[in-house]
Structure formats: structure tokens, C-alpha cells
C-alpha positions in Angstrom: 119.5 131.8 102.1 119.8 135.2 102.9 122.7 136.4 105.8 121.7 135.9 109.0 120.4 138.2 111.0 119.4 138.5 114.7 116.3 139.2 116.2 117.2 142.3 117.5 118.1 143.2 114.3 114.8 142.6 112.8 113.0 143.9 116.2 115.1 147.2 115.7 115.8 147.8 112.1 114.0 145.3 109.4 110.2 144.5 109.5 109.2 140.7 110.3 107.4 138.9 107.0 103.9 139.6 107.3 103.0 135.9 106.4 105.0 135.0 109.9 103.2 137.6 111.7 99.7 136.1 109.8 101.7 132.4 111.7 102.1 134.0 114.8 98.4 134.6 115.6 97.3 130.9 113.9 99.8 128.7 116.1 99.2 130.9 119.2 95.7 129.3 119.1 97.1 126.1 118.2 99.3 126.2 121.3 96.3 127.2 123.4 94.1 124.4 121.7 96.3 121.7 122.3 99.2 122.5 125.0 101.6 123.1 122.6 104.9 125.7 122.9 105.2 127.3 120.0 107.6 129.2 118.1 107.2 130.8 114.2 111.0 130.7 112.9 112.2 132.9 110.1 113.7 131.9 106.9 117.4 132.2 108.6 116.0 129.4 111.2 116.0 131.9 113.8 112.8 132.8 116.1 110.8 136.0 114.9 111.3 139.4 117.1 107.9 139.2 118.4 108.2 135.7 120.3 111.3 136.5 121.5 110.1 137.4 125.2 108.4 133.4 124.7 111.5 131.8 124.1 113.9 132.9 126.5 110.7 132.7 129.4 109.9 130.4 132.0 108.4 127.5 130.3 110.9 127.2 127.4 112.1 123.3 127.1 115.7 124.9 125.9 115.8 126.8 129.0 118.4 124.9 130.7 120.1 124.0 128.1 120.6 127.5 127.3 121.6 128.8 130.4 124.5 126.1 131.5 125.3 124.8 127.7 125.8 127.9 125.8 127.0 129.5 129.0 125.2 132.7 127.9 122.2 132.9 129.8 118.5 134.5 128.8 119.5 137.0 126.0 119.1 137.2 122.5 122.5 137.0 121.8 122.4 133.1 123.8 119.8 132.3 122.1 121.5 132.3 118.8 124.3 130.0 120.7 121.6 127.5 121.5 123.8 123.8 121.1 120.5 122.6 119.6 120.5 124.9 117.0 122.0 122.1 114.6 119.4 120.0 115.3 116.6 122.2 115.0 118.3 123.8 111.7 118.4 120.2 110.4 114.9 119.0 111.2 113.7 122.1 109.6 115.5 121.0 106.5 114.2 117.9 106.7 110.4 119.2 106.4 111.1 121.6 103.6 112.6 119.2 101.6 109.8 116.5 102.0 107.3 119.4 102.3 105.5 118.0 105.4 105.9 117.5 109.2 108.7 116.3 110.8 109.6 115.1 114.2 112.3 114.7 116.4 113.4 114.1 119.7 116.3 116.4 121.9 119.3 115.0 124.2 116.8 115.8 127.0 113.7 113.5 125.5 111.5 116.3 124.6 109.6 116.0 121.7 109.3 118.1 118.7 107.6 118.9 115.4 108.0 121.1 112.6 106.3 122.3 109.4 107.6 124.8 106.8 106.0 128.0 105.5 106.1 129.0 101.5 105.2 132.5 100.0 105.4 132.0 95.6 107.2 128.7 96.3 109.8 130.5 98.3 110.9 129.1 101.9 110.0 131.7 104.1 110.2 130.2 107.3 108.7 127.4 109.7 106.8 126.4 112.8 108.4 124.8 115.5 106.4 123.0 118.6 107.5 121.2 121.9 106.1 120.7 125.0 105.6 117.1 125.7 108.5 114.4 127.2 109.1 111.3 124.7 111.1 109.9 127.7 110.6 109.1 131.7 111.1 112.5 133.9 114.2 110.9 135.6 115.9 110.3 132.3 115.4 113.9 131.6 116.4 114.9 135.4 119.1 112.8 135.2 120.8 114.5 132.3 119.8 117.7 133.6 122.0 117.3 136.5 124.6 117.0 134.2 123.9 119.7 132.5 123.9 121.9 135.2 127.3 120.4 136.8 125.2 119.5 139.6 123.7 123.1 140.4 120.3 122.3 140.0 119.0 119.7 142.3 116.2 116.9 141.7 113.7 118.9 143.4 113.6 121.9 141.7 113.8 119.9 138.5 110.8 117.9 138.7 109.3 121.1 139.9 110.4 122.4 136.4 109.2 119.0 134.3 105.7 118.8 136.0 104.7 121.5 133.0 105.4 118.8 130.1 103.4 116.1 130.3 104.6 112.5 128.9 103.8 113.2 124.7 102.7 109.2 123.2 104.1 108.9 119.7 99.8 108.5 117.9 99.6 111.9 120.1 102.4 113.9 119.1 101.9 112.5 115.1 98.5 113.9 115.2 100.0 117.3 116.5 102.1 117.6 113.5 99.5 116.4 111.0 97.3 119.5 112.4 100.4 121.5 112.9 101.1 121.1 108.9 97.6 121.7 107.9 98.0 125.0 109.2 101.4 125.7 107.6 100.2 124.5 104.5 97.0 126.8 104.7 99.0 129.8 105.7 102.0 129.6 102.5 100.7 131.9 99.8 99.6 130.4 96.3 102.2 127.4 96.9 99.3 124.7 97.1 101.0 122.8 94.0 104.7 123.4 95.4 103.8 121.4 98.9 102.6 118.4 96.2 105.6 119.1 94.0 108.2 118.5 97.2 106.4 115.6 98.3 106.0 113.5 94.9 109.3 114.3 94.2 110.9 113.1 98.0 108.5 110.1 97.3 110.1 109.4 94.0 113.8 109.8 95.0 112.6 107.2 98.1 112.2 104.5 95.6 115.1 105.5 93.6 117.0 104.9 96.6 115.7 102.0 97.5 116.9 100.9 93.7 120.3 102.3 94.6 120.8 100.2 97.7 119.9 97.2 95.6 122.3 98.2 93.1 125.5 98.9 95.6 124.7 95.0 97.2 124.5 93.7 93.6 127.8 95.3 92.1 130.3 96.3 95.1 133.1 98.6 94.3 135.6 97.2 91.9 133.3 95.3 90.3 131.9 96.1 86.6 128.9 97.8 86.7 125.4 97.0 85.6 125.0 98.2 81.5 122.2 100.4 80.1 118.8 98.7 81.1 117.8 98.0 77.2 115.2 95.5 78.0 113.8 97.8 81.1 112.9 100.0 78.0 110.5 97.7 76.4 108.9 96.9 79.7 108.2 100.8 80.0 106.9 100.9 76.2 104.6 97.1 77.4 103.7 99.1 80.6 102.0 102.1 79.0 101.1 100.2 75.5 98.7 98.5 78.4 97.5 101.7 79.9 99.5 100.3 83.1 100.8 103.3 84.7 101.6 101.8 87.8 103.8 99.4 86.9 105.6 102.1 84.2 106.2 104.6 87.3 108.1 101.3 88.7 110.0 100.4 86.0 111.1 104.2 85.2 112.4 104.1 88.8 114.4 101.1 88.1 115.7 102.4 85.1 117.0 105.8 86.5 118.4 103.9 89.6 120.9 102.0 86.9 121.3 105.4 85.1 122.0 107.2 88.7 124.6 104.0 89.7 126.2 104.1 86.2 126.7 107.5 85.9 127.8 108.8 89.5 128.4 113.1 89.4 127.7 113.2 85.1 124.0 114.9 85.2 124.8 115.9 81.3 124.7 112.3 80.7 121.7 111.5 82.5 119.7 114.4 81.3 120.8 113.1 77.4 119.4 109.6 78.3 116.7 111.4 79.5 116.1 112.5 76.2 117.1 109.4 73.7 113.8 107.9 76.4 111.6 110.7 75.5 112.1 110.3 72.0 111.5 106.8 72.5 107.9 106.8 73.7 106.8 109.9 71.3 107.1 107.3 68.7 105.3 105.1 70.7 103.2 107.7 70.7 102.2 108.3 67.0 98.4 106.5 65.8 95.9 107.6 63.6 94.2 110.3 66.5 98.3 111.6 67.3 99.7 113.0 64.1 103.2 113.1 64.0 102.9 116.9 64.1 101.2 116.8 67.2 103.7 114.6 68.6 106.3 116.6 67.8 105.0 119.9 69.4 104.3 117.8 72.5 107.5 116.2 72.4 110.1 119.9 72.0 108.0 121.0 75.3 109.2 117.8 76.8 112.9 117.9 75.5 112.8 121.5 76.4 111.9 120.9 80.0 114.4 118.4 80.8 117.1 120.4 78.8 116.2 122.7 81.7 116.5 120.8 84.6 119.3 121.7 86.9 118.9 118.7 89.4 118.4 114.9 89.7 114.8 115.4 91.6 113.9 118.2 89.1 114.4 115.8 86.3 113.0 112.6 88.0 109.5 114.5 88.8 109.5 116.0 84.8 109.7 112.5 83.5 107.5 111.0 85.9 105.2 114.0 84.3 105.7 112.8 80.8 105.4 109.7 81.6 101.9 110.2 83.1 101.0 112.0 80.1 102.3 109.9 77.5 100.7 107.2 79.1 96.9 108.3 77.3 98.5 108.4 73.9 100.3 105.2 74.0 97.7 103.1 75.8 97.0 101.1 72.7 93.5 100.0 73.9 91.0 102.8 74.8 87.9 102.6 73.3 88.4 99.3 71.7 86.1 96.6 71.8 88.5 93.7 72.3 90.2 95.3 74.9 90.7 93.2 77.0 91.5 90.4 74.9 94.0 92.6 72.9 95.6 93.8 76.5 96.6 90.4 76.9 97.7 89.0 73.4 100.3 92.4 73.5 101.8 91.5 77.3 102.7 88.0 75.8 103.8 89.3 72.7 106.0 91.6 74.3 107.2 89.2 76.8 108.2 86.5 74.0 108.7 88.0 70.9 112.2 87.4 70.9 111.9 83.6 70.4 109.2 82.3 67.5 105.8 82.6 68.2 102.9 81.5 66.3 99.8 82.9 65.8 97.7 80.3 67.8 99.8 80.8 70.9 98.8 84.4 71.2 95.6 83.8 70.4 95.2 81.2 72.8 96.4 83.8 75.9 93.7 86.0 74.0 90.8 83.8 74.5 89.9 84.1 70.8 89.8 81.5 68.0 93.2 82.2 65.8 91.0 83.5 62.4 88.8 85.7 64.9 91.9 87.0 66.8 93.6 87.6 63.6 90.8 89.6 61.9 90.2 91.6 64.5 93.8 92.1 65.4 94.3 93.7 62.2 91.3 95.8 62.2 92.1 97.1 65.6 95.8 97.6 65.6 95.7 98.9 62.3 98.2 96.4 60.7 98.3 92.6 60.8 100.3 90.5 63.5 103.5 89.6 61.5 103.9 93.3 60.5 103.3 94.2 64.2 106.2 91.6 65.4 108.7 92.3 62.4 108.1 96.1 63.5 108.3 95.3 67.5 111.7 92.9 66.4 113.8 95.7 64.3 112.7 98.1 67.2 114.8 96.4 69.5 117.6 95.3 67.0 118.0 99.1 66.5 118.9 99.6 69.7 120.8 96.9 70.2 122.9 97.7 66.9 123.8 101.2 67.8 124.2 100.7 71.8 125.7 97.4 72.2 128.6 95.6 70.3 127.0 92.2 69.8 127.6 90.3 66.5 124.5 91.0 64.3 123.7 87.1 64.0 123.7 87.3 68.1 121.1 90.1 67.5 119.2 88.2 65.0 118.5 85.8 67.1 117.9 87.9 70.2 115.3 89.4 68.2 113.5 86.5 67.4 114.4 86.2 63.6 115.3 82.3 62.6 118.6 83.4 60.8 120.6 86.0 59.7 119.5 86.7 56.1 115.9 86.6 57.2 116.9 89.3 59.7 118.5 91.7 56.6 115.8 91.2 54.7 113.1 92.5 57.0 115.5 95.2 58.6 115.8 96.5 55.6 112.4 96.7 54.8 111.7 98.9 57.6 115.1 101.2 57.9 116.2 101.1 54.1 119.2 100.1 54.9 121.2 95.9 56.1 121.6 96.0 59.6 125.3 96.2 58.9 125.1 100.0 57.2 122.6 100.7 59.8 125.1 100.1 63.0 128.2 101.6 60.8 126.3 105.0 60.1 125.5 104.9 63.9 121.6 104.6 63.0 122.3 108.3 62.4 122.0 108.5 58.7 119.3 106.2 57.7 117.3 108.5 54.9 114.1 106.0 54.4 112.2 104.4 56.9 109.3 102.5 55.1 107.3 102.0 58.9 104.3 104.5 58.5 104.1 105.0 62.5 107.8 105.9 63.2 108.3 110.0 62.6 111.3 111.4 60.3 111.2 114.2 63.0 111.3 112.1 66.0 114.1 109.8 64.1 115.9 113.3 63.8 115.5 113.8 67.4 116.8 110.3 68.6 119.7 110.4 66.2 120.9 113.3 68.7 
């Protein structure tokens, strides 16, 4: 924010923003429309030059207030000293931060509603309306007295009050929702920036909501939650199904954890960030998404988070990558077994780590087990114990480089029926036993035999 200045100022030296002189005339016919006071603020939160005459006049809601609180009277220095200021300065806040209306009631019961103004995606200013009573006149008259140490006496106050009529909450919502469609109409080439404000306040909503769960679950002094591993395959399961839903909901889970785990660190979040982006790129890579193609895609999306300076900037670009990634890893479009295929992967992935057979999965399937397998392999491009060994050494990976477990813990974890069975096939697929693979930190492995998994995305995760 710039330094404050007063309306005088601007009234006798500096020029008001054209886009809040554009306001002016719009919510001057919105007040006349629907009864409303109005007032077009500037980006210091202080009323425009031009409606300064309306602010300090007869029918202002503030007026007592003004005159017996701030002890300054009807000037434009008093007006500055307004004790509501806080609470106007705060609501307006509110609305730029969640991009839409907000509303709010005074110490006095009146009602009001506010929507911010944009020019280029820069806050520029806001509307501010009152006018109506959310309360009973004699609660308002009441506190008026006090206000007025008794000076002001209960005729001349209802006298006052008979101008604002009582404002029901369906009344004074639809107010705002019109009041907001004007604001958003008015700010210049910032159409995309209202959306912007909003998915991201939507987005840290349920984050929060993760948070809260997370503070009941591990109170202070108590060991916190570890990395969400297995939320990571749900994500992968999620968008392998074309489910995007249900990935948005699991990301959110995942980055309330990250959030809990790592209070104040945004370097560490932002390289988690990363280690998940590498992660579905892989996912990514098929026959129709060349590795190159991956990889282009997948700098842009490393470069973007790298430049992220906040929590909701970064939440909102991975909720963008995850939308986007979510076409390239759906395993299914186009298929003819889709559905059938849909539902053999959600089982697999939900039970691979114990031993499943062919006819179980083809049972959830509704195919015969020959069928299913044929078409399976035609589909998928590789046949179903291929697709499992590759799904198991996936996850013992991870569990090998971010976890201390013994490797016969994560044999079985993984599904495999004993250890040596496990070496064998991890080193099928890496090169390497599981034991060099964990002491080399996963970073070093030269050969990976797996067609679909990228040198260059293997660099990138070894980061």
C-alpha cells in the first residue's frame, strides 16, 4: 500500500483514479435503485474527494458516531478518526482477499457490504454500502444514548433512525451479490484475478479444515503425523481413474500434513512440491506423451512452483497441474474396456500390497480371467504381473529412500512373498538390490530397465 493520504489532499493536490470516478457514477445509481448509501473508497481505505460532502452529511449511519466518538465533529480530518475505521479497513480486507462481497454488522446494528475494485490485478479500491438496521431501533437508540453521554434524547433519535429501514439478512445478501457484480464489471482486464482469489480462498478453506483435523489429532507435545506416502498413490489411483475430484481432495489432505509438519519452512514445502511433480510426470509418460514432451511440460511446472513466494500461490499452481496432469494420466480415454479397466486398477491399487490373483481382479472387472487378461495386456500396454511388479517397486522406492524400515518389512509391505523374490524383481527394474538402491539414496541408480519411467524425470526426482 501506498502512504496514506487524505481527501483533501487528493481534492487539492493528486487526481482521484479514474476507474473510482467510472464507480462513482455506477453505485450512485445503485444507491438510487435500491436505497442503498454508498461510498467508493480508495486504495488507502479512505473515501474519494468527490463523496466527501456525502459522508460527513445528514444521512450518514457514522454520523453520530463521528461526532461524540472521535470527538472531532463533521470535517475531513474526523473522518479519518472514525473508531470504525478498523472495522471497515478489515472487512475490506476480507473481500479482496476472497475476491467477493462481504458483510458485516457495526456496534450500532447497521448493516454493511463491501466489494473490491481491481485495475491489471492491482487493488485499487472498494465499494462500501449501508443503510439498512440488522437490529430493533431501540437497540440502536439505546446505544446511541450512550454514545452521546446522554445529549441526544430518544426523540430526536428515532427521528434520525426512521431513514434506515430494518435490512433482512436474504435482502441485504442479494444487495452484495448485485453490489459485486458491479465491482467486478467495473475492475479493468482482472476477470481471471477475481477467479484466481476465489479458487484459491476456497482451496486454503479446505486446507484449513485439514489443519483443524490435524491439531485435534496430534496436540502439542506429541509426535507429529509423518510424510503422507500412501496419500501419494491415492493421488496417482485418483487421476490414473480420470477422478479429479477425489485427487483435488486428496492433494488437500496431503498439503494439510505438509502445512502441519512443516510450520514457517516454505523451502521445504515448495521442494515436496516438486519431488510430487516429478512424481506424476512419470505417471504421465504413454505411447501419445513422449518423455520429451513430458519433460518440457514438467520444467514449466518445476519452474512455476520454484517461483512461488506464498502458501496460496503454490497451493492454486498445483491444484493447476494437477488439473492438467489429470488428461495425461487418466489411463482410460478412448478405451473400449473402460469401464471394466477403471475398476480392475482401483482394486489393484487398493490391494496390491498383499497377493492378488489374477481371478480376483478380474472378477471386480466383470470379465472372464483369459478375456480380462488379453485385453488387459493389449490395452495397458504390458501384461498384469509386469503392471503389479512395476506398481510394487514404485512404492518400495519410496519407501527405501524416505523411510527407515527394514527391507524385509518393505517386502512385504509391497506385496512381494519374501525377501529374495523382492531383490530379484527390484532389480530387474532399478539395476540395482534394493539394499545399493537405499545406500546410494536412489540417487545414483544408472539403469532402469522400466520403459515408462524417464532418465530425465529420474534426474529430476533425485533432486
Amino acid at each position: 500500500m501506498t502512504d496514506r493520504k487524505s481527501a483533501s489532499a487528493l481534492k487539492s493536490g493528486g487526481k482521484t483514479n479514474p476507474l473510482l470516478l467510472e464507480a462513482l457514477k455506477e453505485v450512485t445509481a445503485y444507491g438510487q435503485a435500491t436505497g442503498a448509501l454508498v461510498c467508493v473508497m480508495d486504495e488507502n481505505f479512505l473515501p474519494i474527494a468527490e463523496m466527501f460532502s456525502e459522508v460527513i452529511g445528514q444521512g450518514n449511519t457514522c454520523r453520530y458516531c463521528l461526532k461524540y466518538l472521535a470527538r472531532q465533529g463533521e470535517t475531513e480530518e474526523g473522518s479519518k478518526k472514525n473508531p470504525c475505521n478498523e472495522l471497515h479497513i478489515n472487512a475490506i480486507k476480507e473481500s479482496y482477499r476472497f475476491s467477493g462481497s462481504y458483510i458485516y454488522t457495526c456496534d450500532l446494528g447497521f448493516m454493511f457490504w463491501t466489494s473490491p475494485l481491481f485495475s491489471n490485478s492491482r487493488f485499487v479500491g472498494s465499494l462500501l454500502c449501508s443503510g439498512f438496521l440488522g437490529v430493533d431501533k431501540s437497540e440502536t437508540v439505546e446505544t446511541l444514548k450512550e454514545v452521546s453521554h446522554g445529549e441526544l434524547n430518544e426523540k430526536e433519535l428515532l427521528e434520525y433512525l426512521s431513514r434506515f429501514p430494518r435490512g433482512e439478512p436474504e435482502h441485504i445478501k442479494a444487495l452484495a451479490e448485485l453490489l459485486l457484480i458491479i465491482a467486478e464489471s467495473l475492475s479493468k482486464e482482472s476477470e481471471d484475478y477475481h477467479e484466481t482469489l476465489k479458487r484459491r480462498a476456497q482451496q486454503q478453506s479446505y486446507i484449513s479444515e485439514q489443519l483443524a483435523i490435524l491439531k485435534n489429532q496430534y496436540p502439542p507435545g506429541e509426535p507429529s503425523p509423518g510424510y503422507p506416502l500412501e496419500k501419494e498413490k491415492l493421488l496417482l489411483a485418483a487421476l490414473r481413474r480420470g477422478d479429479e475430484e477425489a485427487g483435488r481432495k486428496i492433494l488437500n489432505e496431503l498439503l494439510g500434513v505438509l502445512f502441519f509438519t512443516n510450520p514457517d519452512q516454505f523451502k521445504s514445502i515448495q521442494y515436496r512440491a516438486i519431488e510430487l511433480v516429478v512424481l506424476l510426470s512419470r505417471a504421465a509418460i504413454s505411447p501419445g506423451n513422449t518423455e520429451e514432451n513430458i519433460l518440457e511440460i514438467n520444467n514449466q511446472y518445476l519452474m512455476r512452483i520454484q517461483e512461488t513466494q506464498s502458501i496460496e500461490e503454490l497451493t492454486d499452481v498445483l491444484h493447476t497441474i494437477l488439473e492438467r496432469m489429470t488428461g495425461q494420466i487418466f489411463s482410460f480415454q478412448g478405451i473400449r474396456h473402460a469401464s471394466a479397466l477403471q475398476k480392475a486398477e482401483w482394486f489393484i491399487w487398493e490391494n496390491y500390497t498383499r497377493k492378488i490373483s489374477l481371478q480376483e481382479i478380474a472378477e471386480v472387472s466383470g470379465l472372464s480371467a483369459p478375456y480380462f487378461s488379453t485385453v488387459f495386456k493389449i490395452e495397458m500396454g504390458e501384461n498384469l504381473s509386469n503392471y503389479l511388479n512395476r506398481l510394487r517397486v514404485e512404492e518400495a522406492s519410496r519407501l527405501l529412500t524416505r523411510t527407515k524400515m527394514p527391507i524385509s518389512d518393505i517386502a512385504e509391505a509391497c506385496g512381494f512373498g519374501d525377501q529374495s523374490w523382492f531383490s530379484k524383481i527390484f532389480k530387474s527394474f532399478t539395476g540395482v538390490s534394493p539394499g545399493k538402491f537405499r545406500e546410494q539414496g536412489g540417487g545414483t541408480v544408472s539403469e532402469i530397465s522400466e520403459e515408462n519411467f524417464s532418465e530425465n524425470c529420474r534426474g529430476l526426482f533425485r533432486k
